[in-house]
C-alpha positions as CSV (number, residue, x, y, z in Angstrom):
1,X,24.5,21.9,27.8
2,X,23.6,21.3,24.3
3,X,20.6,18.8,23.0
4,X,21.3,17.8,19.5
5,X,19.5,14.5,18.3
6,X,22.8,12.8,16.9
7,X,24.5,13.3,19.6
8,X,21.7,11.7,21.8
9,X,21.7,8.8,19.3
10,X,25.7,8.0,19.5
11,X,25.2,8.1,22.9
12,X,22.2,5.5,23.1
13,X,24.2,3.7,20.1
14,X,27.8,3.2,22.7
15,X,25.3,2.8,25.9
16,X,24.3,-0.8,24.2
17,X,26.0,-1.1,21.0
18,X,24.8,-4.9,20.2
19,X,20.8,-4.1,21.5
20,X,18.8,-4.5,18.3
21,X,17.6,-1.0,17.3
22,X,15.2,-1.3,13.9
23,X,13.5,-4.6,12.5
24,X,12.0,-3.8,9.0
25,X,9.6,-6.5,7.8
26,X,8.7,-6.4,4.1
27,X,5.1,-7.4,3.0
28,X,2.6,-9.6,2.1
29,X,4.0,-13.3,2.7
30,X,7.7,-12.1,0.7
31,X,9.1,-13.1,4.2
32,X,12.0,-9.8,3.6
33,X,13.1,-8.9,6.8
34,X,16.2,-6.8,8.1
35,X,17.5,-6.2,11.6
36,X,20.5,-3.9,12.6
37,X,21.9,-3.4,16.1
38,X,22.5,-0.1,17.4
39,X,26.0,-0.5,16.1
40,X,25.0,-1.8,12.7
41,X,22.7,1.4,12.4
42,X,24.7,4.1,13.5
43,X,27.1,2.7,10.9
44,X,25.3,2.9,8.5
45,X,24.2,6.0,8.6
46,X,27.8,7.1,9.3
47,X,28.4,5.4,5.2
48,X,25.5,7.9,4.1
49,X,26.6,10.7,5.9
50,X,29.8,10.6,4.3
51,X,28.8,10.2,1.2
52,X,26.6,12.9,1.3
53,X,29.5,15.4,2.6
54,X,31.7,14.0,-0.3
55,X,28.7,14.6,-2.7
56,X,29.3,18.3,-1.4
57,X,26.2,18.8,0.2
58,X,27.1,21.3,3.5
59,X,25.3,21.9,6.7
60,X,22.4,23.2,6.7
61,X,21.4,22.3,3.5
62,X,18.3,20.7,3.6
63,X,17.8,17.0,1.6
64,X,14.6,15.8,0.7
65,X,12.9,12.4,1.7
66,X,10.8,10.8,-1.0
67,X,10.5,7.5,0.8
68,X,8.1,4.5,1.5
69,X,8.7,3.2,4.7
70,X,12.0,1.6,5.4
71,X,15.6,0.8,7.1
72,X,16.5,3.8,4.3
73,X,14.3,6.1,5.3
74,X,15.7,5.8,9.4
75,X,18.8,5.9,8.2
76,X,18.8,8.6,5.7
77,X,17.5,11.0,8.8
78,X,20.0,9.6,11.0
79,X,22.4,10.1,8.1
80,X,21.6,13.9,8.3
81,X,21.5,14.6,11.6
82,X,25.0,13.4,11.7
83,X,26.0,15.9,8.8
84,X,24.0,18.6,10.1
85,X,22.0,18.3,6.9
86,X,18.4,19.3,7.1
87,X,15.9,16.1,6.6
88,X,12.6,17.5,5.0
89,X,9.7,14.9,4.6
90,X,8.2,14.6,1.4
91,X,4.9,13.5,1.2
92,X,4.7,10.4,-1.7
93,X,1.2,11.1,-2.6
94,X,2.2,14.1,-4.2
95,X,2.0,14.2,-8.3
96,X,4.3,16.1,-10.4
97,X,3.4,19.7,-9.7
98,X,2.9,19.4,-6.0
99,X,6.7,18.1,-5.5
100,X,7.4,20.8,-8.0
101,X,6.5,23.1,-5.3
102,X,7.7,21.4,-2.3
103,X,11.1,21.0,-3.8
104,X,11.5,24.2,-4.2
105,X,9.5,25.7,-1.5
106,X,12.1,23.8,1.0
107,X,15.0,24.7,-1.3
108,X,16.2,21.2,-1.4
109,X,20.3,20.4,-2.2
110,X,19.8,16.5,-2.3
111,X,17.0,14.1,-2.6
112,X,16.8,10.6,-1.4
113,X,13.9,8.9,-3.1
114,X,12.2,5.6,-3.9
115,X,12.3,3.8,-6.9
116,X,8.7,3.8,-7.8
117,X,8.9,7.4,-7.8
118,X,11.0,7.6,-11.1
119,X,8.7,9.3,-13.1
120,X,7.6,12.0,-11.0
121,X,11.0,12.7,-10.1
122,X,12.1,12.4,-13.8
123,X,9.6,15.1,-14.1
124,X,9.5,17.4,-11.5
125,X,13.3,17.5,-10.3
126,X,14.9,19.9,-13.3
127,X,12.2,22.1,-12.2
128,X,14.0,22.7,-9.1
129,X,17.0,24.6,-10.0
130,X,18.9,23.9,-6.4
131,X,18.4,20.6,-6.3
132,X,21.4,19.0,-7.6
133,X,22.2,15.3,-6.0
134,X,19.9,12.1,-6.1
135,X,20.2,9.0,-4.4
136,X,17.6,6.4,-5.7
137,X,16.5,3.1,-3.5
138,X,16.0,0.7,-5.0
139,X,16.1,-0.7,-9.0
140,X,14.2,1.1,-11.7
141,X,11.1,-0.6,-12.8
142,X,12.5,-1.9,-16.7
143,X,11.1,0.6,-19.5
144,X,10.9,3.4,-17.2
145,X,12.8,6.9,-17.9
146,X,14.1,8.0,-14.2
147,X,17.0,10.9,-13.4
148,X,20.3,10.5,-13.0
149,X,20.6,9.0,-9.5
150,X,23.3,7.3,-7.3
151,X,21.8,3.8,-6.1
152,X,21.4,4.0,-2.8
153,X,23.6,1.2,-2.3
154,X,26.6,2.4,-4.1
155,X,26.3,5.6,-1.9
156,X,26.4,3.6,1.2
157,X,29.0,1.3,0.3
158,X,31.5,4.1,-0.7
159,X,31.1,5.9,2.9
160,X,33.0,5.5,5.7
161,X,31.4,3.3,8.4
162,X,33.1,5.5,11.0
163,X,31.7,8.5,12.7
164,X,34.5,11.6,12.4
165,X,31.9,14.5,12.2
166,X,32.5,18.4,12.8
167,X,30.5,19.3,16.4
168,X,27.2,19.7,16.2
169,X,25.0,22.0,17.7
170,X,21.3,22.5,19.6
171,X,20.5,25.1,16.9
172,X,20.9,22.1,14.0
173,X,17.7,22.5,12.0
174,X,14.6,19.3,11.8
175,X,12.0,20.5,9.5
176,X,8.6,18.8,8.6
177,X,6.1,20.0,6.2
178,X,2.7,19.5,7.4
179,X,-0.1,19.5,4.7
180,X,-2.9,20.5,6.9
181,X,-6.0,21.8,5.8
182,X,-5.6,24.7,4.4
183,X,-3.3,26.1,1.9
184,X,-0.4,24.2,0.6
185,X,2.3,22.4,2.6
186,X,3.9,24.6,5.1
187,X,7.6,23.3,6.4
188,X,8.2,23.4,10.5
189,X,11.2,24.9,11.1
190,X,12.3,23.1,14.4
191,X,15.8,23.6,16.7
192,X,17.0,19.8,17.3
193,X,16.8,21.0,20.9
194,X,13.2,22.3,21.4
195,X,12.4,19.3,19.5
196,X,13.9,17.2,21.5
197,X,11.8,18.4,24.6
198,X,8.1,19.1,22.3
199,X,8.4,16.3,20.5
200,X,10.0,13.4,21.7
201,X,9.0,14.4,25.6
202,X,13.0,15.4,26.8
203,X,13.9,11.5,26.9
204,X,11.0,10.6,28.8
205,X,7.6,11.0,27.7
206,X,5.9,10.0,30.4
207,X,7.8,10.8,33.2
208,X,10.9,13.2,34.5
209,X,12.4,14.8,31.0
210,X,16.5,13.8,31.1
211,X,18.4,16.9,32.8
212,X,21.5,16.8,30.9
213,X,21.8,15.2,27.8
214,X,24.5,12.6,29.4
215,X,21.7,11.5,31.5
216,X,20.0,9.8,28.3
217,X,22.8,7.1,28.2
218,X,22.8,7.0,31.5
219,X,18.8,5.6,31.6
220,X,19.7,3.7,28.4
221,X,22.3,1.7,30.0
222,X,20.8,1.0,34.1
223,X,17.5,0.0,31.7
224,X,16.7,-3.3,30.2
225,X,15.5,-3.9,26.7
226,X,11.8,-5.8,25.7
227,X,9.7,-2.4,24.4
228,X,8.8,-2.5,20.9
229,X,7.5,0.4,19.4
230,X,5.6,-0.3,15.8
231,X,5.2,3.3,14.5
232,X,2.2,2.2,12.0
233,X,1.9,4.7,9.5
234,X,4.2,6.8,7.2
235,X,7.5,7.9,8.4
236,X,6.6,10.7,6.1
237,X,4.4,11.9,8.8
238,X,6.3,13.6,11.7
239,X,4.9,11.9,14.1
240,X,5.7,8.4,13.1
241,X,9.6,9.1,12.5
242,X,9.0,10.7,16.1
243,X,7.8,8.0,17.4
244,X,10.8,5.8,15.7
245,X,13.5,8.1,17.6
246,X,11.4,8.2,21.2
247,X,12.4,4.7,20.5
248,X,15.9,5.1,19.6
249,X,16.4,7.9,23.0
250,X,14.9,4.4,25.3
251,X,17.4,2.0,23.8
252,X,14.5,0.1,22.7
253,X,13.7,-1.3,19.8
254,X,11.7,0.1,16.3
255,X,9.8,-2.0,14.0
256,X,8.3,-1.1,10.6
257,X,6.6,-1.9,7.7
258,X,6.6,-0.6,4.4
259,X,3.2,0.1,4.1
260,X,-0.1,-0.6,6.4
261,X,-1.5,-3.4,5.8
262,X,-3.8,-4.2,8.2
263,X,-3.3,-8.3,8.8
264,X,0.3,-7.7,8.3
265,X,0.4,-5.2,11.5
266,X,-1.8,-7.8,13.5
267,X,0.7,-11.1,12.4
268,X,3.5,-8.3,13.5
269,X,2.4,-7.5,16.9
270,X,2.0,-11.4,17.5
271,X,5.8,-12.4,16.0
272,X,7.9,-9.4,17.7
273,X,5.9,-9.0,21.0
274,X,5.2,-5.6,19.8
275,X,4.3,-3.6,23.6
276,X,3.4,0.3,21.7
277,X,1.9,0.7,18.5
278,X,1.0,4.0,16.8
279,X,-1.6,4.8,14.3
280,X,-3.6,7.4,13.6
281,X,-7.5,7.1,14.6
282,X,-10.6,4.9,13.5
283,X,-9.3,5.1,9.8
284,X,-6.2,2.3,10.6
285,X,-8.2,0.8,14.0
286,X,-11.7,-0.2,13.0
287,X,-9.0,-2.1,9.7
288,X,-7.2,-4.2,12.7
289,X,-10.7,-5.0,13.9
290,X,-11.9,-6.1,10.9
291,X,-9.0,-8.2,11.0
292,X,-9.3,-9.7,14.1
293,X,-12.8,-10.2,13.9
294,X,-12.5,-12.5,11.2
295,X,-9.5,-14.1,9.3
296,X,-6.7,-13.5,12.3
297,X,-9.7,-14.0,14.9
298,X,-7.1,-15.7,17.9
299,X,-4.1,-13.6,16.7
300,X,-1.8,-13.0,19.9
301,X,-2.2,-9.7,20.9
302,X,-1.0,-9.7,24.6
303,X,2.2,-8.3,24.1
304,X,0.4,-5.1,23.6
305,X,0.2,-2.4,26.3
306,X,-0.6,0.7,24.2
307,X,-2.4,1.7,21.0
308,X,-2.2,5.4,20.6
309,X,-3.7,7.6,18.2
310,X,-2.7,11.0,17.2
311,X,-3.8,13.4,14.2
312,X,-7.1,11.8,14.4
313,X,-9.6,10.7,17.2
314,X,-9.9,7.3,17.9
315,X,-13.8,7.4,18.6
316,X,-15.5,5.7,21.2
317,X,-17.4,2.9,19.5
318,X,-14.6,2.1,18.0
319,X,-12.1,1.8,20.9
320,X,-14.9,0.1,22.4
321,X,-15.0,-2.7,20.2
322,X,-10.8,-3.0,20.0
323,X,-11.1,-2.9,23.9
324,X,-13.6,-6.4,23.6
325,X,-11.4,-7.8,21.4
326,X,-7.6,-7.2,23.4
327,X,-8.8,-6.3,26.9
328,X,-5.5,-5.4,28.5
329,X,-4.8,-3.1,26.3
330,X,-4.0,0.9,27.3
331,X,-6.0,3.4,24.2
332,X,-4.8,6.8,24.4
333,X,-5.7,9.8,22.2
334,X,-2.8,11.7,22.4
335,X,-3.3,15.5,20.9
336,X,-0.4,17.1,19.3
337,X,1.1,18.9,16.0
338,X,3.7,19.6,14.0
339,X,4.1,22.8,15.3
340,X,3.7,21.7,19.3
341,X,5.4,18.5,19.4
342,X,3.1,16.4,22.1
343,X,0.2,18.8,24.1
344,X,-1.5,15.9,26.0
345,X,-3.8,13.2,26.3
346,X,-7.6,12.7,26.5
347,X,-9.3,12.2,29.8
348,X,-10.8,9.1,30.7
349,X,-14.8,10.5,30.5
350,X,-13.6,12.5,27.1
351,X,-16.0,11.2,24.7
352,X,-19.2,12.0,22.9
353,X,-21.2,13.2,26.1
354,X,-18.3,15.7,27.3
355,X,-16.1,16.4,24.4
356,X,-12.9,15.7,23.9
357,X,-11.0,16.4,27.2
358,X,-7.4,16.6,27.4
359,X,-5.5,16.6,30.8
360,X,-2.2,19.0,28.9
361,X,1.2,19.6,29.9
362,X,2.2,23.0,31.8
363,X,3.3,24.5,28.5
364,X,-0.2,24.3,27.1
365,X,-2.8,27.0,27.6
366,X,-5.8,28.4,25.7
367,X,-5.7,31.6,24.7
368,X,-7.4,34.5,23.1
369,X,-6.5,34.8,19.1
370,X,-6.6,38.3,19.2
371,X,-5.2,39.7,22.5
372,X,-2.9,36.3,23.4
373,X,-4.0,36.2,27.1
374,X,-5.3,33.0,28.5
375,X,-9.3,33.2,28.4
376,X,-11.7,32.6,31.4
377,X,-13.3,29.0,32.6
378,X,-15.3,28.4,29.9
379,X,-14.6,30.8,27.3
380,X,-13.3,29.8,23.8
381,X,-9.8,30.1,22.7
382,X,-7.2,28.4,20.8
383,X,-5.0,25.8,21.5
384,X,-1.2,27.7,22.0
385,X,2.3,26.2,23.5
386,X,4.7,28.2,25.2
387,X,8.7,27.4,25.8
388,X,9.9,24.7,22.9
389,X,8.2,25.6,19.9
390,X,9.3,25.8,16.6
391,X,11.3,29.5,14.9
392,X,8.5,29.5,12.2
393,X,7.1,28.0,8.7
394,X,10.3,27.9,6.1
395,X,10.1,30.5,3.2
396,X,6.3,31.9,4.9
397,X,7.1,34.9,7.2
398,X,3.5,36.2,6.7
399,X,2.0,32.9,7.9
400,X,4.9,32.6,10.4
401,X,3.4,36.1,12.0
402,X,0.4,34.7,12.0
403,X,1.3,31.5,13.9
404,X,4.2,32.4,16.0
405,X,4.5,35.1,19.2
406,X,6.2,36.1,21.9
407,X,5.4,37.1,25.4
408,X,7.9,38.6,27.3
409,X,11.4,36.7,26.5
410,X,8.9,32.7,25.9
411,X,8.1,32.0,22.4
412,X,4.3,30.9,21.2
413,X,3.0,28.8,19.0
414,X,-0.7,29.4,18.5
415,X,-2.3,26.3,16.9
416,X,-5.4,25.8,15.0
417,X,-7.8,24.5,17.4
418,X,-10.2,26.3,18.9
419,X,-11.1,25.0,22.5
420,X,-12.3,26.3,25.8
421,X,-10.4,25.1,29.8
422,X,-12.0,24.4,33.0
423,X,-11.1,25.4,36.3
424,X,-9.2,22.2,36.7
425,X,-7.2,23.4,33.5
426,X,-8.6,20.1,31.6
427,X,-9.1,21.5,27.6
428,X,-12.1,20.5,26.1
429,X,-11.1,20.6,22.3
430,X,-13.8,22.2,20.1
431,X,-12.4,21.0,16.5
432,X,-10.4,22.8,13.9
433,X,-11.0,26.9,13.5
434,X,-10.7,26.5,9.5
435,X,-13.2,23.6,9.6
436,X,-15.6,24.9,11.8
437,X,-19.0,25.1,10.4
438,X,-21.0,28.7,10.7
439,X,-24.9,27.9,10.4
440,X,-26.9,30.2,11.8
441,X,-24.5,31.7,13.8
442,X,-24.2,28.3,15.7
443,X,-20.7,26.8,15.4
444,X,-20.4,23.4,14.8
445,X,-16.8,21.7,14.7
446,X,-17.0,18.5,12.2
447,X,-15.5,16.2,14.7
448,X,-18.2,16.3,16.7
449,X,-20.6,15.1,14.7
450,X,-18.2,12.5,13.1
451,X,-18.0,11.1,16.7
452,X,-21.9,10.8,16.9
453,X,-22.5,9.1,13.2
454,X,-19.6,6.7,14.1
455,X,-22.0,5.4,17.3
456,X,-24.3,4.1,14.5
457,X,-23.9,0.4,13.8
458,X,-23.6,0.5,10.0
459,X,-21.2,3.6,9.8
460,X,-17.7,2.7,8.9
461,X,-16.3,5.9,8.3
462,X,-17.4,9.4,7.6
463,X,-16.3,13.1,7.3
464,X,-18.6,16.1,8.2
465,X,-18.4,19.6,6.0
466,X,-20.9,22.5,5.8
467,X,-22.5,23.2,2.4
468,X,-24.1,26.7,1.2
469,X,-27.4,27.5,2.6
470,X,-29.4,30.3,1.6
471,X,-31.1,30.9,4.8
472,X,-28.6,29.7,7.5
473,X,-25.2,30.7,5.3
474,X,-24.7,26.7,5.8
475,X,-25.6,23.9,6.4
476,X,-24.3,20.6,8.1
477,X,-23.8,17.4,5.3
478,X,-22.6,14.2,5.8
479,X,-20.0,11.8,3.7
480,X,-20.3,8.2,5.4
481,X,-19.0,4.7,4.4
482,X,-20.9,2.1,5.3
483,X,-20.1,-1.1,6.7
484,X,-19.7,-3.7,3.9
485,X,-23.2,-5.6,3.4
486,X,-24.8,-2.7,5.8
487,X,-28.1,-1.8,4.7
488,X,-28.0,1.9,3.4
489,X,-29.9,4.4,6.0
490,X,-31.7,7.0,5.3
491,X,-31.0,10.9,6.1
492,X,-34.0,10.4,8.8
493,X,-32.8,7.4,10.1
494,X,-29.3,9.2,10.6
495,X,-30.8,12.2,12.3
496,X,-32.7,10.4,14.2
497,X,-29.7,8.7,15.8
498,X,-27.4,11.8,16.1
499,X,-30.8,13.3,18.0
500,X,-30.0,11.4,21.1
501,X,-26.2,12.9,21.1
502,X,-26.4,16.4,19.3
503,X,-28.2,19.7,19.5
504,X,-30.7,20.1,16.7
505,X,-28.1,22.9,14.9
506,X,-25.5,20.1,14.7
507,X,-27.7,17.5,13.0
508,X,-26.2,16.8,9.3
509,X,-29.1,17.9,6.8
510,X,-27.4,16.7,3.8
511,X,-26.4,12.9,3.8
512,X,-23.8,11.6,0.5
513,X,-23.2,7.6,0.9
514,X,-19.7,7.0,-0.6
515,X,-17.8,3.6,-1.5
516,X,-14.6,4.7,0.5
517,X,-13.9,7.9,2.3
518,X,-10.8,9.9,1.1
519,X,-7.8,10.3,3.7
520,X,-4.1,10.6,4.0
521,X,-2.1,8.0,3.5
522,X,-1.8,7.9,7.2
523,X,-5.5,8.3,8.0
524,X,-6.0,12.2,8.5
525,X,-9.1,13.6,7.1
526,X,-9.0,15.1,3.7
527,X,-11.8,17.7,4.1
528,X,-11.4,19.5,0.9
529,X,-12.2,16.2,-0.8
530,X,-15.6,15.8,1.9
531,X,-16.1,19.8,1.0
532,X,-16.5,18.6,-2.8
533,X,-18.5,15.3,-2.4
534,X,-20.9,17.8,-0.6
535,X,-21.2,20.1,-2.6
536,X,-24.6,20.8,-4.3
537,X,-24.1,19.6,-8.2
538,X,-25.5,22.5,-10.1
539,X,-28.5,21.2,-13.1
540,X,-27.6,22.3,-16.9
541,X,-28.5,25.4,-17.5
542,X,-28.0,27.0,-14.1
């Protein structure tokens, strides 16, 4: 038995061919919309598939994605699934020297990219000597010099709508490049199969993962319809797109927006009955409260049985206030990576008082760094998967030895998250190992203190990163955004309030009031940016 994702997907697609798979609604007020059935989507992804093969670009090649959100996006990874091309996400933030790099880091054949991106790729695409065929979405903005590219829409057109693809196979390659924090953009090298069962949850997140991949259909078809899943932020970040095809394995249906706009998402939910939405912590929920709060105060949200956050915390005030507002709603912190797929979910007493507690899969254990054995009750480790993990960072054997082991005949994946278990097995995450903060020889892990300065009623936002200290080696400092028309605090009215929740070691000693905190398009935290606002500005003459 062989798990390969396209495969899943025809399956789903000939289980309920007229279901409607993916609604993309264009934004704000245009009133662009498009919706494609299963059928209508798997064909056309069949048109770009062929194309692609005809362009000459062979399996295993891998084609770059330098998309906004968007029906081409979906379809473009469909597209190579089919063709047992390799999809790599490109992040479209990056200027010209970072896709420099990425292109050729991931050795990329083909890239499929937006319009708006015409100069960068003008400009960084001959510096990639393998990458030889463009498709551009979209029409070039007038004046502007872009590459020679095929319009998307002439590539689709000229494909086949018909499937009449070579087998595939479980060892077909998925990779996504995670920019973490730390170093520069590293690509996950997953088999469709362990992807399959890390990241998408074997067919059924929740409960009993599918036993053969017939089975998939199987559910698809004895199931109804009337889930919508709203995948909130950037397909460009894995989990989003993995969100879109958990989705596609129910038979259910996916809606998208180009980009977040927070009273957009809220007049979405209402319209489509959206039942799941995904976002990514306090940085795209405390927006939607805003939102509702004032000018879509009364906005039907009761479709809604799930908000879920994962690659940041969704903190306690703040799911507190969103819980006032839509009180049937479920909030789950889900904890996962790029190179684990989904880990688990936070208790219900995980929060400022007791950390945050995951209940984990059977996969999960915390281990020692150095030895790889599972620690004691109590003792620090970090965070590693056993069973469907990734073969290893593309082009990075060094880091890949550093991230990846076995244990007998089971493959590893230690993360970066540093975290001790109790004798119930819950995990209490401790915070990021690269972020932790060494004062003293206390450790203090940023999200921790994040979580406490968020409690106060005129934080909006606000990143935590250690500056030099001559005595201590460092010290704790503060970056917060306050809420608008907030009176600005003080540093002693700041400690005072994380005195209540914090040891005295973990109280930030530096404070830096920003207009707007720096994060990822999809609301990670950008901690080399907080490292640099922290930073002590050195006088002339020093």
């Amino acid at each position: 038995m062989e798990y390969n994702l396209a495969d899943l997907f025809e399956s789903v697609v000939d289980a309920v061919p007229e279901r409607e798979a993916l609604v993309y609604l264009d934004h704000p007020g245009t009133g662009a919309e498009r919706r494609l059935t299963y059928a209508e989507l798997d064909a056309a992804a069949n048109r770009l598939a062929h194309h692609l093969i005809e362009a000459g670009i062979t399996p295993g090649e891998h084609l770059g994605l330098h998309l906004y959100n968007g029906v081409e996006y979906l379809q473009t990874v469909l597209a190579c699934l089919k063709a047992r091309i390799v999809p790599v996400n490109v992040n479209y933030r990056y200027v010209e020297e970072e896709l420099i790099y990425i292109y050729r880091d991931a050795d990329l054949a083909a890239l499929v990219f937006d319009a708006e991106f015409d100069e960068r790729v003008a400009a960084a695409a001959p510096k990639a000597p393998g990458l030889r065929h463009l498709v551009r979405v979209g029409v070039p903005e007038a004046g502007v010099r872009g590459p020679d590219a095929v319009a998307f829409t002439d590539a689709e057109a000229a494909g086949s709508p018909e499937r009449g693809f070579p087998p595939r196979s479980a060892d077909d390659q998925f990779i996504i490049y995670t920019g973490g924090t730390t170093g520069m953009p590293k690509g996950v090298m997953w088999r469709q199969e362990d992807l399959f069962f890390s990241g998408l949850g074997g067919g059924a997140p929740t409960g009993e993962p599918v036993k053969s991949p017939q089975e998939l259909a199987e559910r698809v078809a004895a199931g109804g319809d009337g889930i919508t899943f709203f995948p909130t932020p950037p397909l460009m970040h894995g989990t989003s797109t993995l969100t879109a095809f958990i989705g596609f394995n129910f038979g259910q249906r996916v809606v998208v927006h180009r980009k977040f706009v927070p009273h957009e998402v809220l007049r979405t939910i209402e319209k489509e009955k959206v039942t799941s939405v995904s976002l990514v912590g306090d940085a795209m929920l405390r927006p939607l409260i805003d939102a509702l709060k004032g000018p879509l105060k009364g906005t039907d949200c009761s479709s809604m049985f799930s908000v879920s956050s994962s690659g940041a915390i969704m903190s306690d005030s703040v799911r507190a206030e969103f819980q006032e507002l839509v009180p049937t709603v479920m909030l789950l912190n889900n904890f996962g990576s790029s190179e684990s797929g989904f880990n688990g979910t936070a208790t219900a007493d995980s929060g400022p008082e007791n950390g945050f507690r995951l209940r984990v899969n059977s996969r999960t254990a915390v281990v020692d760094p150095t030895t790889y054995e599972p620690v004691g009750p109590g003792e620090p480790g970090r965070i590693a998967q056993r069973g469907h993990v990734p073969l290893g960072y593309y082009n990075d054997p060094r880091k890949t030895a550093e991230t990846f082991f076995s244990r007998g005949e089971e493959r590893w994946v230690l993360l970066g998250d540093m975290a001790t278990v109790d004798e119930e097995g819950i995990v209490t995450v401790l915070g990021r190992g690269s972020q932790c903060i060494n004062t003293g020889g206390e450790k203090v892990y940023p999200e921790e203190v994040e979580q406490a300065l968020k409690a106060h009623p005129d934080v909006y936002d606000v990143l935590v990163a250690a500056v030099p200290d001559d005595r201590w080696g460092n010290r704790v400092a503060a970056v917060v955004q306050l809420r608008e028309g907030a009176a600005e605090p003080s540093l002693d009215d700041l400690q005072a309030h994380c005195r209540t929740r914090l040891a005295g070691y973990k109280i930030p000693r530096r404070l830096v009031i920003t207009r707007r905190i720096q994060r990822s398009p999809s609301g990670k935290a950008d901690y080399r940016w907080a490292r640099s606002v922290v930073a002590p500005r050195r006088e002339a003459g020093e």
